[in-house]
Backbone as a ProteinNet text record, in pm:
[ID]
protein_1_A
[PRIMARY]
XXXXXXXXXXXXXXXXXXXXXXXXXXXXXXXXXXXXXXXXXXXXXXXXXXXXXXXXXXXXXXXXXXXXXXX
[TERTIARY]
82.1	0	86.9	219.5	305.6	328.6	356.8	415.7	292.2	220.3	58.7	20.7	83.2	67.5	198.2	308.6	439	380.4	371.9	374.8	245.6	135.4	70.7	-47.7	-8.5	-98.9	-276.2	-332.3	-471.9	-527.8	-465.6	-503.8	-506.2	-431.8	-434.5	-571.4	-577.8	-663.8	-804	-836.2	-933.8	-978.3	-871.2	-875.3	-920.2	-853.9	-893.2	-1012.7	-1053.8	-1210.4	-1310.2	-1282.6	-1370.3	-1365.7	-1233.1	-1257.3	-1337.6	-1270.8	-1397.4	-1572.3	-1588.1	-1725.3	-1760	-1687.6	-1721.9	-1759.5	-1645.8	-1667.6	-1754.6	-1838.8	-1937.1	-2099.2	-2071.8	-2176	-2198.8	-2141.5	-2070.8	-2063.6	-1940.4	-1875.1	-1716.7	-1646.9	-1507.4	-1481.7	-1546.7	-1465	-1555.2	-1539.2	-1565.5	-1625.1	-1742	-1825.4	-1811.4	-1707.1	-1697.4	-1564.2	-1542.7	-1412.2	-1314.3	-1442	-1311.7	-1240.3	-1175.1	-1121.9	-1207.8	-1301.2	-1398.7	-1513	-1555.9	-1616.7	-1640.3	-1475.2	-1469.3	-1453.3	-1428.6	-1419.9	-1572.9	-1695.1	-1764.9	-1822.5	-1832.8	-1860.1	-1809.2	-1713.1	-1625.9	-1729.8	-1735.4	-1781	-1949.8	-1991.9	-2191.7	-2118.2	-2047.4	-2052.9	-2003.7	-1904.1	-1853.7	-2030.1	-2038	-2113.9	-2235.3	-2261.5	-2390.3	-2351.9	-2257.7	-2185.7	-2212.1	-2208.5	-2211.9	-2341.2	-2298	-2481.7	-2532.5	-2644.3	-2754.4	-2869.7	-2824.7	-2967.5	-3013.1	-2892.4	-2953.9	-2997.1	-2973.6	-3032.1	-2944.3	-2832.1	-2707.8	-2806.5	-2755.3	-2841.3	-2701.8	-2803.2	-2730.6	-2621.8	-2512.5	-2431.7	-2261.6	-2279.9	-2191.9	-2136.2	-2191.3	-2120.4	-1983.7	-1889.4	-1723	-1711.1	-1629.4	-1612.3	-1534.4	-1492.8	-1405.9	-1491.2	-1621.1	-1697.9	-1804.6	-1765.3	-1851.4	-2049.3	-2095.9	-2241	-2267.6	-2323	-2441.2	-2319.6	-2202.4	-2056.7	-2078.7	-2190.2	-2243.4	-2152.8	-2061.9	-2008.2	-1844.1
-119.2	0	126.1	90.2	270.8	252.2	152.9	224.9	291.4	258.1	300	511.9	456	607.8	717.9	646.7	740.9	720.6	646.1	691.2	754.5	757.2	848.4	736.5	617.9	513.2	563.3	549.8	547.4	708.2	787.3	890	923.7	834.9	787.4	718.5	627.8	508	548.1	683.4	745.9	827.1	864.4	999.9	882.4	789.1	685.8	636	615.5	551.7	714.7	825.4	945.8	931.3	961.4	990.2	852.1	710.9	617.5	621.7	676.4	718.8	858.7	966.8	1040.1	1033	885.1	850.5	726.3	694.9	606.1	680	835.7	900.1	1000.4	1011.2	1211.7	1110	1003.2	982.1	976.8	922.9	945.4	1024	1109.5	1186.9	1326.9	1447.1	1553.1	1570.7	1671.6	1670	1788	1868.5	2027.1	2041.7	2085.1	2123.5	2238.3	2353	2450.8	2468.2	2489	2490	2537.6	2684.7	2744	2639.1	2577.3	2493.5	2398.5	2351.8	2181.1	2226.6	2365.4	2397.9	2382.3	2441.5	2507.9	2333.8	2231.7	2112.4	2026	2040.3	1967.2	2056.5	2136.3	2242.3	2171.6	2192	2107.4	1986.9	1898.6	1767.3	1775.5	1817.7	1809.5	1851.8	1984.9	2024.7	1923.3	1874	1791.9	1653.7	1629	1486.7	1565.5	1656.9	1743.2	1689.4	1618.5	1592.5	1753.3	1739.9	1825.6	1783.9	1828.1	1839.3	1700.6	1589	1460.9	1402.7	1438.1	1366.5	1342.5	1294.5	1216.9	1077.4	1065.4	935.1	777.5	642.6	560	514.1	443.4	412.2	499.5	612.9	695.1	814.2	804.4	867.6	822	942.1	891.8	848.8	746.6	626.5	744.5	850.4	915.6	1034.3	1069.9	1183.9	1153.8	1257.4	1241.6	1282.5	1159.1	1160.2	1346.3	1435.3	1528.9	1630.7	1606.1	1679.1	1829.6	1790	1896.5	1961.1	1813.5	1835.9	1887.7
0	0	0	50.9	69.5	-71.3	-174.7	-336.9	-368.7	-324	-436.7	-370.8	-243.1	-155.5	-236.2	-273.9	-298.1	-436.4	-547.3	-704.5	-751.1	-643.2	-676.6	-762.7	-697.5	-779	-773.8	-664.6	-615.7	-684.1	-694.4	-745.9	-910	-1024.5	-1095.6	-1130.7	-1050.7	-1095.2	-1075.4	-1017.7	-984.8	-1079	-1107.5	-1277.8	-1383.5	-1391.6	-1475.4	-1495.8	-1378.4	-1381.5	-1394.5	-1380.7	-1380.3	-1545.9	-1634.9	-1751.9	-1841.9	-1784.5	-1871.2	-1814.8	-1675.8	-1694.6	-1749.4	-1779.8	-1876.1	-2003.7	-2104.9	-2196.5	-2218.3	-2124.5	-2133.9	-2100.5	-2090.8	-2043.2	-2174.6	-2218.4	-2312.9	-2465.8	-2459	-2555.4	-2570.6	-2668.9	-2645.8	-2734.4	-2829.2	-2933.5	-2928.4	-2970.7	-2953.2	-3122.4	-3136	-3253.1	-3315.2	-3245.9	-3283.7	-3366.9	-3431.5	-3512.2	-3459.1	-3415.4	-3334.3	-3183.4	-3164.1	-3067.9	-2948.4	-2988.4	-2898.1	-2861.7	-2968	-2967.2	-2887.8	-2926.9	-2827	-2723.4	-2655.4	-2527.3	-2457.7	-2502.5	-2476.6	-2484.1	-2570.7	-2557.3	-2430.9	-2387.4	-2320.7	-2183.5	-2160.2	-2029.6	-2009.2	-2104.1	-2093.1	-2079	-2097.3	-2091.4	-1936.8	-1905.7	-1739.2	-1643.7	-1689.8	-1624.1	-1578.8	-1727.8	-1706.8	-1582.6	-1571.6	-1515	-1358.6	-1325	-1215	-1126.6	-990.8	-888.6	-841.7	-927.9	-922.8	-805.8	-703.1	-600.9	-550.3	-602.3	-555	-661.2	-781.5	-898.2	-998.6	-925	-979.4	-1062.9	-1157.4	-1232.7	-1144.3	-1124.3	-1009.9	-1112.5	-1072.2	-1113.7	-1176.3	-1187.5	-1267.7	-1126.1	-1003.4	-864.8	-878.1	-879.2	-874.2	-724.4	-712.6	-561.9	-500.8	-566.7	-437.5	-395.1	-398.6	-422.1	-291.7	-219.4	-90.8	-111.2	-62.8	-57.2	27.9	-101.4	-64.1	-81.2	-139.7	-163.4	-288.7	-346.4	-459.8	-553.2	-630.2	-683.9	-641.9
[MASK]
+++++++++++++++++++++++++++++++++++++++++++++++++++++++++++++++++++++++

């Protein structure tokens, strides 16, 4: 458990599992061509992933995200 604490393992593997439930929620590829664009895409897609008031949809709560944490 101390390598996983020093290389920074568990915090990794957390980013990891956030971005494949992003891309199992959003998608994995972006639909916009410009740069402003894919910004402003990328921002509704986070945003939307965001617990709203308790109406987080079940399954897609990140394991490190404290219950009633509001994001």
């Amino acid at each position: 458990m101390g390598w996983q604490r020093a290389s920074g393992y568990n915090w990794r593997a957390l980013v990891e599992a956030d971005i494949g439930r992003y891309k199992r929620v959003i998608g994995d590829a972006l639909r916009s061509r410009t740069e402003g664009r894919q910004t402003t895409e990328v921002a509704i897609a986070v945003a939307s992933l965001k617990p709203h008031a308790g109406a987080w949809p079940a399954g897609i709560r990140s394991p490190h995200m404290k219950v009633g944490a509001g994001g």
